[in-house]
C-alpha angles and dihedrals in degrees: 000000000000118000085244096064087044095060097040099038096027104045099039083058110044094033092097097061122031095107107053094106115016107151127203111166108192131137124215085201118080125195090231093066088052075049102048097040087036089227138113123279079239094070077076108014127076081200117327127316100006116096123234113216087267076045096058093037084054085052092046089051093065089264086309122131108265109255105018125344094199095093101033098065111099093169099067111219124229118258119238097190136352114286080235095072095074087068084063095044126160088027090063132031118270099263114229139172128235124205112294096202130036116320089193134079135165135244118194119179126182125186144192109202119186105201110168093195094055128096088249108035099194107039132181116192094188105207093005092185139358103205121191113211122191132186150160164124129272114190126316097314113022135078143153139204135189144164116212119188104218105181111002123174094348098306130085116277134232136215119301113174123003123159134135111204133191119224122201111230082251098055089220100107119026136156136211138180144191126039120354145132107258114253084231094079105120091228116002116246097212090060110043123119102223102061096179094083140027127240101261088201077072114037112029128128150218102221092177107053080036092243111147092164113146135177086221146085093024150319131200122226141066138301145189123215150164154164143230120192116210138235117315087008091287130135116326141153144298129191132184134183124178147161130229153171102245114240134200103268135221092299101060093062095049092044095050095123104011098138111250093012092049093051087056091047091048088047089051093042094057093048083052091060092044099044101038106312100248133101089248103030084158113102095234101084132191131269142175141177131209139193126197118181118194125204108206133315120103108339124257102268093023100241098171088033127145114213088196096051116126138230069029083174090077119099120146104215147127115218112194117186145157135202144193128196122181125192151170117224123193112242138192133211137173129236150167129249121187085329095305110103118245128202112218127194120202113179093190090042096117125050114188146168138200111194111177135182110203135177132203122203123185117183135166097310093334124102112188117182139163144125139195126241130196109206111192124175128198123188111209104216138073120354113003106270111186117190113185128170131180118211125190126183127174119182138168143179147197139216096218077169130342082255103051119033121168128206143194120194117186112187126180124188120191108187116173091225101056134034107271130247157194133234134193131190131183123184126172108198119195124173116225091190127352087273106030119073125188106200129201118191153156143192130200126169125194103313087238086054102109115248102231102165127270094021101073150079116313141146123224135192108206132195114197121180127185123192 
């Protein structure tokens, strides 16, 4: 079959439904901050690893406790120099700390799918996967983070996430580099509650202009970032801008071997080798910028925040934000030339946006929260081929107890290259102990949507464990 076919016959089939069970397990929480605050994961976890609003400040603080941290360490650090030697600086070096105890902890998560369309229709994966997560301070302005996987599906893992950032004492310009997922993702994939399905706001994807770009799982490049907290510490405002090299997203993992899609992954990836070896080896790289704006609840860096405060998941707000991410995606075409077919790679051939609008609500023990992105792709040679897509997803979620917190997330995507659908997912998380959550969950798209493993309807019981 010519590439052709398999772009126009492949990807139009199979477009609907790529992203029904991406999966990228990964915490923002790590155990060595628990070590080194003495405290629970739930002082900033609804339920791991989603943030509650201190959660979020502490994030905003460059992983720093919100209004001094000073106090708050239990785990002292290790001097690198004598705090007098600022008075002599420059004549001396500015002297910093490092983590006195441990800056690694585990995550291990094991899972039983029952999945009637698979091959194998109850399945157990065992110790799905064994994470390293690393984190920690250095000094008053610089941290880093990361999540290693260290033995996933039976194979050795690879980096997920690995930045080190520095934060202004006034949080409101900061800078971090490495491998990290942008700010500008409309709802972060690693910290979301429902682990079954991705947010498809985040990975989908464009088959037929070739374009598997996602704001999730990860990007490598640099960003700039900061907060402002409003009147009274409540509320305020964060912005971000980065650049980036533009990565395969979520999708191109889960599509590696899907029949006509997989042939056009493994194409693009062996021009890849040939022409640089990255997603983006053209030199115009990719950038995006983002605004939140939060009404009232706790303030953006928590100045006035109490880490012991409970039901610490209220916080009666409204977040408003928008985002814009513009990137260049390699292409391939086939032509003819003088009879005989010729394969051409153009590593600028697709220029595409992702502009998005997103709100936010906490109130008493419910959390609502949804937007709305307009994908549009544009290949930049021969006759003018526009691809768009809307995507809308509103979810929310309630604290019945801390221990036990429900969610429904209802997601539909209308590209004009594609018939459009619908998705549901439903996830019951209950915490076992601070740092051990048991899921149930379940995923079901439109019932005319085709079942073509593993993109359709299935239920999971999940274990994670963080330590």
């Amino acid at each position: 079959m010519k590439r052709s076919n398999i772009l126009g016959w492949g990807s139009l089939a199979l477009i609907g439904f790529v992203p029904l069970t991406i999966m990228v397990i990964s915490l923002e929480g790590v155990p060595s901050f628990a070590r080194k605050y003495n405290t629970s994961c739930a002082t900033c976890h609804t339920a791991f690893p989603a943030l509650n609003p201190f959660g979020r400040a502490f994030r905003n603080n460059g992983y720093r406790f919100p209004g001094g941290d000073e106090n708050a360490v239990k785990d002292d650090p290790v001097p690198l120099g004598a705090p007098a030697s600022k008075r002599i600086w420059p004549e001396t070096i500015w002297p910093a700390d490092i983590p006195g105890g441990s800056v690694a902890g585990f995550i291990l998560e094991s899972n039983y799918t029952v999945n009637k369309s698979a091959p194998t229709s109850n399945e157990f994966d065992g110790i799905a996967e064994i994470g390293l997560l690393i984190g920690g301070t250095v000094g008053e302005s610089f941290s880093f983070f990361g999540d290693i996987d260290l033995f996933e599906e039976g194979e050795p893992g690879g980096i997920g996430r690995l930045f080190f950032q520095y934060n202004h004492p006034s949080a409101f310009f900061n800078f971090r580099a490495g491998q990290f997922e942008p700010r500008a993702a409309p709802f972060s994939n690693h910290r979301r509650l429902s682990r079954i399905s991705n947010y498809l706001m985040d990975v989908f994807p464009t088959i037929p202009a070739q374009n598997f770009f996602g704001f999730s799982p990860n990007q490598k490049g640099i960003e700039i970032y900061g907060s402002k907290e409003g009147p009274g510490g409540t509320g305020g405002f964060t912005w971000a801008f980065g650049v980036v090299n533009g990565e395969f997203g979520g999708a191109a993992e889960a599509l590696e071997g899907s029949g006509a899609v997989g042939e056009v992954l493994e194409t693009l990836e062996e021009f890849q080798e040939e022409f640089g070896g990255e997603f983006d080896p053209n030199s115009e790289k990719d950038f995006y910028a983002s605004f939140d704006y939060k009404i009232g609840g706790m303030g953006v860096l928590g100045s006035d925040a109490d880490p012991d405060q409970p039901n610490n998941w209220v916080d009666n707000s409204l977040t408003l934000g928008v985002y814009f991410y513009r990137g260049v995606s390699p292409v391939f075409f086939e032509t003819a030339d003088g009879g005989a077919p010729l394969t051409i790679y153009l590593a600028d051939g697709n220029e595409f946006f992702r502009t998005g609008v997103k709100a936010d609500i906490f109130l008493g023990d419910f959390n609502v929260f949804g937007g709305i992105q307009l994908n549009e792709d544009e290949l930049q040679f021969g006759p003018k081929r526009e691809f768009r897509s809307t995507i809308g997803m509103a979810a929310g979620r309630y604290v019945i107890y801390p221990w036990l917190i429900p969610e429904y997330r209802f997601e539909n995507v209308n590209p004009t290259f594609a018939e459009s659908f619908q998705r549901h997912t439903f996830t019951a998380s209950m915490l076992v102990r601070a740092n051990v959550k048991l899921l149930l969950e379940f995923v079901k798209s439109d019932d005319d949507a085709p079942q073509l493993p593993p993109f359709d309807d299935r239920f999971r019981v999940g274990f994670n464990m963080a330590f």
